[in-house]
Structure formats: C-alpha cells, structure tokens
C-alpha positions in Angstrom: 0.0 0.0 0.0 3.0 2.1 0.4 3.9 1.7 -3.0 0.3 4.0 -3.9 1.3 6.4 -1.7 -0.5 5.4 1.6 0.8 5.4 4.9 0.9 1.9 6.4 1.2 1.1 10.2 0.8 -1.9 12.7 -0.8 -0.7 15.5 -1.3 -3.0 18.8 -4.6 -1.6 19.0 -6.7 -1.1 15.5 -9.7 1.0 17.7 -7.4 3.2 19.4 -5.7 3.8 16.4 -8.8 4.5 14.4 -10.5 6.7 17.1 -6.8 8.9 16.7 -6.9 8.5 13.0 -10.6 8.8 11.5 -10.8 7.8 7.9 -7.9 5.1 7.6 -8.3 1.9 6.2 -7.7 -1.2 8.3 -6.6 -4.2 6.4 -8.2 -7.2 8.9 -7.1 -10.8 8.8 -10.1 -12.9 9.8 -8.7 -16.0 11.4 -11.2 -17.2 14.1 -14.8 -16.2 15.6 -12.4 -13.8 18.0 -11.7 -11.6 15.0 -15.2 -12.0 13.5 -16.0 -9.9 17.1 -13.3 -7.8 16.4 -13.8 -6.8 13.4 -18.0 -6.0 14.6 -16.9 -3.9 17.3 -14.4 -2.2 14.8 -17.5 -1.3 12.1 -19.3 -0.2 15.5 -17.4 2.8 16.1 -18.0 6.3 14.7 -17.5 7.6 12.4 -17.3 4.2 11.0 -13.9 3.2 9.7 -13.2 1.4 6.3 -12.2 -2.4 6.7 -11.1 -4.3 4.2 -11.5 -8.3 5.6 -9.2 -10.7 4.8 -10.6 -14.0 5.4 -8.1 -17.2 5.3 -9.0 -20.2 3.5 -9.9 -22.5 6.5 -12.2 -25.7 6.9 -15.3 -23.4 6.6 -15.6 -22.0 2.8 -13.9 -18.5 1.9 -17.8 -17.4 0.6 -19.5 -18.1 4.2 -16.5 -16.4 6.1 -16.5 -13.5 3.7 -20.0 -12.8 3.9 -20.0 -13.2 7.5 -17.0 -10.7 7.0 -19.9 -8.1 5.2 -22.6 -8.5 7.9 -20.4 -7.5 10.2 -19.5 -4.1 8.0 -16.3 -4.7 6.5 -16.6 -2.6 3.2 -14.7 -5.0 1.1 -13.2 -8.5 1.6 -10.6 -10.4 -0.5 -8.9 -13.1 0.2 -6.1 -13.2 2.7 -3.8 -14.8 -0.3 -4.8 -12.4 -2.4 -1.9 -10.5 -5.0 -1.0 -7.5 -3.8 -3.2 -5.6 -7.2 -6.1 -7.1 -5.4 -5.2 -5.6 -2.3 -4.6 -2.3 -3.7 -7.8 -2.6 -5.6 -9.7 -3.4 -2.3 -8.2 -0.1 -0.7 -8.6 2.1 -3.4 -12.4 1.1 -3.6 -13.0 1.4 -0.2 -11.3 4.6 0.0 -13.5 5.9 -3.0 -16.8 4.3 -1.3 -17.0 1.8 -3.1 -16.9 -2.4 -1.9 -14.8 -5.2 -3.6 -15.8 -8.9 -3.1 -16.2 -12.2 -4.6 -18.6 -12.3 -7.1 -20.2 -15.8 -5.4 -20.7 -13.4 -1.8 -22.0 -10.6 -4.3 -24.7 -13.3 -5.3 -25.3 -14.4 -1.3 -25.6 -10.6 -0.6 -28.5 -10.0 -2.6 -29.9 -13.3 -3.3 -29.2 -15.3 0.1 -28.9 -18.6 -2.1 -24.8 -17.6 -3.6 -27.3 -18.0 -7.1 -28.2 -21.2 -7.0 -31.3 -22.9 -6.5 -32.0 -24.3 -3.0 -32.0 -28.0 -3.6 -33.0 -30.7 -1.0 -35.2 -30.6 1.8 -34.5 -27.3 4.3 -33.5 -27.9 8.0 -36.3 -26.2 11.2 -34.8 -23.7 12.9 -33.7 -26.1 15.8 -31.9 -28.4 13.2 -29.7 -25.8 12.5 -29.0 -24.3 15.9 -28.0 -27.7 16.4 -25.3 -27.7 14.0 -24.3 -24.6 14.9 -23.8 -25.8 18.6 -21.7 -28.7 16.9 -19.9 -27.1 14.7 -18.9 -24.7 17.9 -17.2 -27.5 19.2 -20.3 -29.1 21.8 -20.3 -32.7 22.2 -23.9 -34.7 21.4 -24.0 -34.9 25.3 -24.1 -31.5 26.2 -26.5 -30.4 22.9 -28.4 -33.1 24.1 -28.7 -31.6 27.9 -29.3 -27.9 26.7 -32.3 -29.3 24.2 -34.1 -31.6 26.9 -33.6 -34.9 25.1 -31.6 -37.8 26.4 -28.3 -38.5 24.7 -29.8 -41.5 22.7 -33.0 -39.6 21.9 -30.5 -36.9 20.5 -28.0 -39.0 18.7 -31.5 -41.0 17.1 -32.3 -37.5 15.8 -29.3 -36.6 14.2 -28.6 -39.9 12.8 -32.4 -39.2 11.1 -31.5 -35.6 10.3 -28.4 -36.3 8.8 -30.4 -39.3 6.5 -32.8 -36.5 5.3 -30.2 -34.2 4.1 -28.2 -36.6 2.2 -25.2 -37.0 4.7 -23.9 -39.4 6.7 -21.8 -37.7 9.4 -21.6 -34.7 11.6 -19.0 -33.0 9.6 -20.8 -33.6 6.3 -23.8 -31.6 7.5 -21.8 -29.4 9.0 -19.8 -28.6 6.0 -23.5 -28.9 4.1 -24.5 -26.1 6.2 -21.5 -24.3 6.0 -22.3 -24.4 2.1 -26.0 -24.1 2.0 -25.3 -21.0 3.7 -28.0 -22.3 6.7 -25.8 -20.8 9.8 -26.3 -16.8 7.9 -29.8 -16.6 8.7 
C-alpha cells in the first residue's frame, strides 16, 4: 500500500488507532470467531472506519467467512492470499466508497442462495441451531442436555437428520450447512 502512496502502520490496538486517525483503512485478517468480534466492534465505532476483511481459507468455505466478513461491515473482503493488485484494488475502492468482493458473496448478498437454486429438503430452525452448537465445538452430550432430550434420543435424531439431508456424518452436515449458507440466517 505504500507503493500508492499510503501510509501503512501496525498498531497494537486497531480501535485506538482508528478513534486517533478517522478515515484510515484497516486491512483485517479474519482468522477465528475472536476476529469476527473484532472486526463488529471495529464497524461499531464512529464515524465508521473502512475495513477491508481478509478472510483465510480454512475448513469453513472462503464465501461463508466473507460474507459473514460483510454482515459485520467490512466494506470490502478479499482473500487473505490475495496479490498484492487485489489488495490495492480493495483499498482504493473502499477509500472511494465503493466495496470489492467475490462475485459468489455478491450473489449471497443479494440473493441469500450464492445464485443457486436451494435444492434438498431445508432444516427447522432447531436443526440448525444444532449444527451450529456442533460445529462450535459441543459434544452430542451437552447439545443433548441444553435441548431436553436424552443422549440416545438426541444421537437418534441426528442420525435421522443427517439421513434426510443426504449425509452421513456430523461434519458432512456441517460442512453442508456451511455451504448451503444455513448458519447466515
């Protein structure tokens, strides 16, 4: 970013710096749901600052992470591998108003679907606050404590939910609903 004339710092504390420096860009590398927070709390100040999100390619899809990225106000998001062009590109836009992004999380943005069709049957509500608690990292015991439902009752249920949407294991649905974009509603 030097290279087009911009200054670029590190700071230790991106809000402080941003509540000292009002209108700088802050290039953000999402890693984990920490910096998902941070990165809201960030695009909660005002005036509200420009962040470019930089999303790494992880076990969860770059679209879902980078739309997730949007709802929480970045302005633009690229890839964290992205060229250095790209980058630039990103700060230019945002710095001129304007948003860069991957044309599939263009498609989620305004169509909720990435433009495709939704195909297969759709989970209730409580299906999918159920993969969200797993895919947090809770055991079938515990999901099956918070719901009211013994553990066999619960692992019965899954094992039936996971039949109905074409998968066979907890990280297939997971990654299903990762995909299906179920967990951005």
């Amino acid at each position: 970013m030097s290279s087009l004339g911009h200054l670029v710092e590190e700071p230790a504390n991106a809000e402080a710096w941003l509540r000292e420096r009002p209108g700088g860009v802050v290039l953000m590398t999402l890693r984990s749901a920490e910096d998902l927070d941070r990165l809201t709390a960030l695009c909660r100040l005002r005036p509200r600052p420009l962040v470019v999100a930089l999303p790494s390619a992880g076990d969860a899809s770059l679209d879902v992470r980078a739309m997730r990225a949007m709802r929480a106000g970045a302005r633009s998001v690229v890839a964290r591998e992205a060229t250095v062009p790209t980058l630039q590109r990103a700060v230019s836009a945002a710095l001129d108003g304007e948003a860069v992004m991957p044309g599939e999380v263009a498609d989620l943005l305004v169509t909720g679907r990435g433009g495709r069709a939704p195909r297969g049957p759709v989970p209730s509500a409580e299906q999918i606050a159920w993969l969200r608690r797993l895919s947090d990292g809770w055991t079938v015991s515990r999901l099956a404590s918070d719901t009211g439902y013994s553990e066999r009752a619960m692992y019965r249920l899954l094992r039936a939910f996971y039949q109905r949407i074409g998968v066979n294991t907890r990280l297939e649905a997971i990654m299903l609903a990762h995909d299906k974009g179920w967990f951005e509603n």
